[in-house]
C-alpha positions as CSV (number, residue, x, y, z in Angstrom):
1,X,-21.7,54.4,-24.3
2,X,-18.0,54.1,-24.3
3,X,-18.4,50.0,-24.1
4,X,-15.0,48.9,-25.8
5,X,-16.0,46.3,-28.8
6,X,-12.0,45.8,-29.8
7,X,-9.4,46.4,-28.0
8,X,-6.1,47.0,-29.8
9,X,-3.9,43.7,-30.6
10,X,-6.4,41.9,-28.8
11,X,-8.9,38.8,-30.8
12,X,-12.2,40.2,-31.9
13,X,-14.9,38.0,-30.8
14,X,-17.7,39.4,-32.4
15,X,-18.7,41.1,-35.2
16,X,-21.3,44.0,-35.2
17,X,-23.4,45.0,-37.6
18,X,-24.7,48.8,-36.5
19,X,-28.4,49.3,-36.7
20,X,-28.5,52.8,-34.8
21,X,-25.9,54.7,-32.4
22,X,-22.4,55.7,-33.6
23,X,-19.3,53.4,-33.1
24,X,-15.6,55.3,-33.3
25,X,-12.7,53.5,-34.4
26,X,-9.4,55.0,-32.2
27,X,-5.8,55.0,-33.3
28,X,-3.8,54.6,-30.2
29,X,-0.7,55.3,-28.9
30,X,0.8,55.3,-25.3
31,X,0.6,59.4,-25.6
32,X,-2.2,60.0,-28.4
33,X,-5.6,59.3,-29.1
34,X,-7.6,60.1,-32.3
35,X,-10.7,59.5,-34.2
36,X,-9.4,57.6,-37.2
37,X,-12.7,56.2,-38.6
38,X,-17.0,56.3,-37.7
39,X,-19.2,53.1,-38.5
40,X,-22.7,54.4,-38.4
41,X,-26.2,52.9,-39.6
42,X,-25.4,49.9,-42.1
43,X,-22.1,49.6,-40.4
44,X,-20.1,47.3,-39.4
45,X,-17.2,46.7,-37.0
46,X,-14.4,43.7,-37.2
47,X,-13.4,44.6,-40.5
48,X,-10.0,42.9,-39.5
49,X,-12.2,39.5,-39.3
50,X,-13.5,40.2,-42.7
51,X,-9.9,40.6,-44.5
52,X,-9.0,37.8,-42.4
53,X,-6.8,38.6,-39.4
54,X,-8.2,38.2,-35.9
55,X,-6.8,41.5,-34.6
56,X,-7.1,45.4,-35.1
57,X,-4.5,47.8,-34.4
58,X,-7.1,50.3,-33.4
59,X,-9.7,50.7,-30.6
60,X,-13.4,50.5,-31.4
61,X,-15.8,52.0,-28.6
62,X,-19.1,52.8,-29.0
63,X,-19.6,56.5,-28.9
64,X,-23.3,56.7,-29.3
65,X,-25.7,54.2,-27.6
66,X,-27.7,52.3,-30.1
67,X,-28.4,48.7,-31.1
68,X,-26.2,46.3,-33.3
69,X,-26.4,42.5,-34.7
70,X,-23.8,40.8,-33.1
71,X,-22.8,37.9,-35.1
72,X,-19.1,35.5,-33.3
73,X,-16.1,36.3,-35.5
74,X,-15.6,32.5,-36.3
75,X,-19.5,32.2,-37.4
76,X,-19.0,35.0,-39.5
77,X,-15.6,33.8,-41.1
78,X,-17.6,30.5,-42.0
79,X,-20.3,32.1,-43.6
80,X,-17.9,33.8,-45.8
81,X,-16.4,30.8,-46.8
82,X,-19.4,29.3,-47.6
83,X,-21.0,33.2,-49.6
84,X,-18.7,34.6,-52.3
85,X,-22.1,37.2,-52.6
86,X,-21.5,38.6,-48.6
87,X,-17.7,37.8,-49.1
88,X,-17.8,40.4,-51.8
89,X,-20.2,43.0,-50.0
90,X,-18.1,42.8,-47.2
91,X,-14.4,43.4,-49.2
92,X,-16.2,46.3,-50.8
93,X,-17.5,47.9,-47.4
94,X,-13.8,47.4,-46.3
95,X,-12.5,49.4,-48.9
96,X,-15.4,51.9,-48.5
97,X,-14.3,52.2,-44.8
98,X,-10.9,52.5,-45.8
99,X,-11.7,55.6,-48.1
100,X,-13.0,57.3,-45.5
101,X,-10.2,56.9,-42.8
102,X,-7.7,58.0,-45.2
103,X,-9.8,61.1,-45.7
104,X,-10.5,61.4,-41.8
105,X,-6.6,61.4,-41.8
106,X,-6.4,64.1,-44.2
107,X,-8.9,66.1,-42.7
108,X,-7.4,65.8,-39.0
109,X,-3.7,66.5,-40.2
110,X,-4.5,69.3,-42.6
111,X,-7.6,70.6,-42.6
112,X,-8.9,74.3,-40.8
113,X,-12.3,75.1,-40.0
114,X,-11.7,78.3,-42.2
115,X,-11.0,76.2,-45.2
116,X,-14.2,74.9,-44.9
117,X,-16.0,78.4,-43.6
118,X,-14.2,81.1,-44.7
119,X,-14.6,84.4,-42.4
120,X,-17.7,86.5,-43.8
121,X,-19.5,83.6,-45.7
């Protein structure tokens, strides 16, 4: 728990492919922290890797202990080279992903428990 997979603006050296736990991804600032995105069962982390950058802005810590495939970024970059098939699985978990930090952003800017439960339901 709390081991740091990526650190922001640093190189991710591996990729990891979530079998169990929970893994938060962590917009940063040097006053704020937030949740900006979950990779659970069937997961995966380095998505910077997979869109091909070696860096993420945000943080990625495991919040959950569990287990995970670890597979080097460079290993994994080659295999894509080589797999248009994982090459496109991967783009379309990106974009997956992506969906659902945008709405994690919604939800944390905007949203209210009592839009969700309204008093006397």
């Amino acid at each position: 728990m709390r081991q740091v997979l990526e650190a922001p603006y640093n190189a991710i050296p591996h990729v990891y492919f979530v079998e169990s736990g929970l893994v938060s991804v962590v917009g940063t600032s040097p006053k704020h922290r937030i949740e900006v995105g979950m990779v659970g069962y069937e997961g995966m982390t380095g998505l910077s890797v997979v869109l091909g950058d070696d860096r993420s802005a945000n943080e990625t810590m495991v919040q959950s202990t569990g287990t995970a495939l670890r597979i080097p970024s460079a290993a994994l970059r080659a295999v894509m080279r080589s797999s248009p098939t994982l090459t496109a699985s991967l783009l379309r978990y990106a974009n997956v992903f992506m969906v659902q930090s945008s709405q994690t952003a919604l939800a944390n800017g905007r949203g209210k428990l009592e839009d969700v439960w309204p008093a006397g339901s």
